[in-house]
N, C-alpha and C positions, 0 to 999 in steps of 0.2 A: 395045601392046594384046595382052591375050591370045591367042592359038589355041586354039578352039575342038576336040577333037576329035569326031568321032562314032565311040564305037563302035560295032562290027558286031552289028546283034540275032540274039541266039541261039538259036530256036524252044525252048520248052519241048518236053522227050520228056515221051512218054506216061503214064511211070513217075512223070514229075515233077508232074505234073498231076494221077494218081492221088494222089502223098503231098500235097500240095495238099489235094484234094478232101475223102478218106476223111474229115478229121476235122471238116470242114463237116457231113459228111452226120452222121457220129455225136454231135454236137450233138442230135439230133432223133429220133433212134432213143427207141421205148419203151421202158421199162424192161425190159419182157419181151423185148429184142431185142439179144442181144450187140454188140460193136462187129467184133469174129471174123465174123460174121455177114457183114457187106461185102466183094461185089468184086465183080469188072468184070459180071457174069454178071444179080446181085442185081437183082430188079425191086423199086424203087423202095416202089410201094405194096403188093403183093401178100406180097411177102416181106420187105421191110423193115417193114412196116406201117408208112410215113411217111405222114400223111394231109394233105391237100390246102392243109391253111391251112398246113403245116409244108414244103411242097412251095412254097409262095412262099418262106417264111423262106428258107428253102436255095439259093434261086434269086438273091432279094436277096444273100443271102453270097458267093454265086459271082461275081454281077456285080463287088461290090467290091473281093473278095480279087483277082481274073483283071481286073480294070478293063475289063469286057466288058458288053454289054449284051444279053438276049434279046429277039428277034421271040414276040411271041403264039402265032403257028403254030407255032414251035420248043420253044416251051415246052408246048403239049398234046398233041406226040409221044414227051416227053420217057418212058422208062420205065425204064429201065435206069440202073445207072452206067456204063455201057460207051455208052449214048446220052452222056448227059453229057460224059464225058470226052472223046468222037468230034466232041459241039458246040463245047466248049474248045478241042480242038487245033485244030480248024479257026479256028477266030477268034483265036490269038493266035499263029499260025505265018503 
């Protein structure tokens, strides 16, 4: 019979979760809204102009790509990417 091993889980860094993310988020960016435009700083709606129904799409994508799931209340705090990425690391570290 085989042996089974387990690797040891290795938290995703910050950085990695960022390259991850960015290109979730720029799926949904408007035309008028560079992909340059993104980082950690970047509100969401204000300055990315991502609007609400595109604010699910992104959240759905998150969930699948990170295999994590949002809470409600997580999700209507959410504004930044730097929120985002602070929700991510916490749930897959």
């Amino acid at each position: 019979m085989p042996v089974l091993s387990l690797k040891k889980f290795k938290p995703m860094t910050t950085a990695e979760i960022y390259k991850k993310l960015e290109p979730i988020i720029a799926v949904y960016l408007p035309e008028d809204v560079p992909v340059e435009s993104i980082s950690p700083e970047s509100n969401l709606t204000s300055e990315l102009n991502i609007n609400s129904a595109h604010l699910v799409d992104i959240v759905l994508d998150i969930e699948d790509a990170f295999d994590i799931e949002f809470e409600n209340e997580v999700f209507e705090n959410l504004q930044s990417v730097q929120d985002v990425v602070s929700f991510i690391r916490d749930k897959v570290t």
